[in-house]
C-alpha positions as CSV (number, residue, x, y, z in Angstrom):
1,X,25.8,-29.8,45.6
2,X,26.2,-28.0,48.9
3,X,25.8,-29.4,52.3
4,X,21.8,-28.8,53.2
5,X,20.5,-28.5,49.3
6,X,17.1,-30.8,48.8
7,X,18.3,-33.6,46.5
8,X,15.4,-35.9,44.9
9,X,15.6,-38.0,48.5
10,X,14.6,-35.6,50.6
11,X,12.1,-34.6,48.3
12,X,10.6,-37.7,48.2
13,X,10.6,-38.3,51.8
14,X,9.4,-34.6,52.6
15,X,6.1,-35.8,50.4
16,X,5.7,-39.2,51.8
17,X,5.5,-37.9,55.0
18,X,3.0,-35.2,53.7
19,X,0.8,-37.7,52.0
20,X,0.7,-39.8,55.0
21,X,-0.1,-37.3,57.5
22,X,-2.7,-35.9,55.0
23,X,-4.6,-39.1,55.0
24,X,-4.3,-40.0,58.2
25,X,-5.9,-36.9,59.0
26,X,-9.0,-36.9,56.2
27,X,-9.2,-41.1,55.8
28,X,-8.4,-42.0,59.0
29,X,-5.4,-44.2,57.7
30,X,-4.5,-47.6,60.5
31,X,-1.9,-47.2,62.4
32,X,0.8,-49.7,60.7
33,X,0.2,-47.9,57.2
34,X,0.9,-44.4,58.9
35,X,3.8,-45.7,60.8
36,X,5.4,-47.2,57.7
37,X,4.5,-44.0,55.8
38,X,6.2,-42.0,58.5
39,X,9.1,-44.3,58.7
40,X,9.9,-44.7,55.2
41,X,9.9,-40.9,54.7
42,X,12.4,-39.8,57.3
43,X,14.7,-42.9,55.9
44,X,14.4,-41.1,52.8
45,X,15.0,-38.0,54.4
46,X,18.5,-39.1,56.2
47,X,19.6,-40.8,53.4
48,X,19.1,-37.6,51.3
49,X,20.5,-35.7,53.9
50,X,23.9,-38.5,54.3
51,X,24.2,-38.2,49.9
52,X,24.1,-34.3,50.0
53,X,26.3,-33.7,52.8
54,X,28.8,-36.3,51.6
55,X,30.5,-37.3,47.8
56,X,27.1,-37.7,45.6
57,X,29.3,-39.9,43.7
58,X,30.2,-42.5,46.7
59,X,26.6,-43.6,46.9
60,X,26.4,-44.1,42.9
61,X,29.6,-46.0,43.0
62,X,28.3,-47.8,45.6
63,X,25.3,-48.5,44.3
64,X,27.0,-48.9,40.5
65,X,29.0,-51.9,42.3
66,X,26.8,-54.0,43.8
67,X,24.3,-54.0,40.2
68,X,28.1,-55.4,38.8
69,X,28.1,-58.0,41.5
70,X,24.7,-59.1,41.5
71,X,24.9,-58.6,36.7
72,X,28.2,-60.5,36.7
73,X,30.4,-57.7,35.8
74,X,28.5,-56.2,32.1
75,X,27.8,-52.9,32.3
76,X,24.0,-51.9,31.5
């Protein structure tokens, strides 16, 4: 994957953030709900943006290693 390319993190975070300004704009969604909306989606965003711009395969081994950890070393 090239540097800049939506990857499903983005994507997600891109429609978090859509959902949560659409209801906070027809629902009147609180505050704290719209903030964590808002906040989880541009994580999601930057993380996306981290995993394309880097070695995909870094964050899966990364990720693959700490399921061994926590599993006790079996494969799933």
């Amino acid at each position: 994957m090239k540097c800049g390319q939506t990857n499903k993190y983005t994507a997600i975070g891109i429609f978090i953030v859509g959902v949560t300004l659409l209801l906070k704009h027809l629902l009147g969604l609180p505050e704290i709900i719209c903030g964590f909306g808002m906040g989880l989606g541009i994580a999601l965003e930057f993380v996306g943006l981290i995993d394309g711009c880097r070695e995909q395969n870094r964050l899966r081994k990364f990720k693959s290693s700490i399921l061994k950890n926590v599993t006790g070393g079996s494969e799933l």
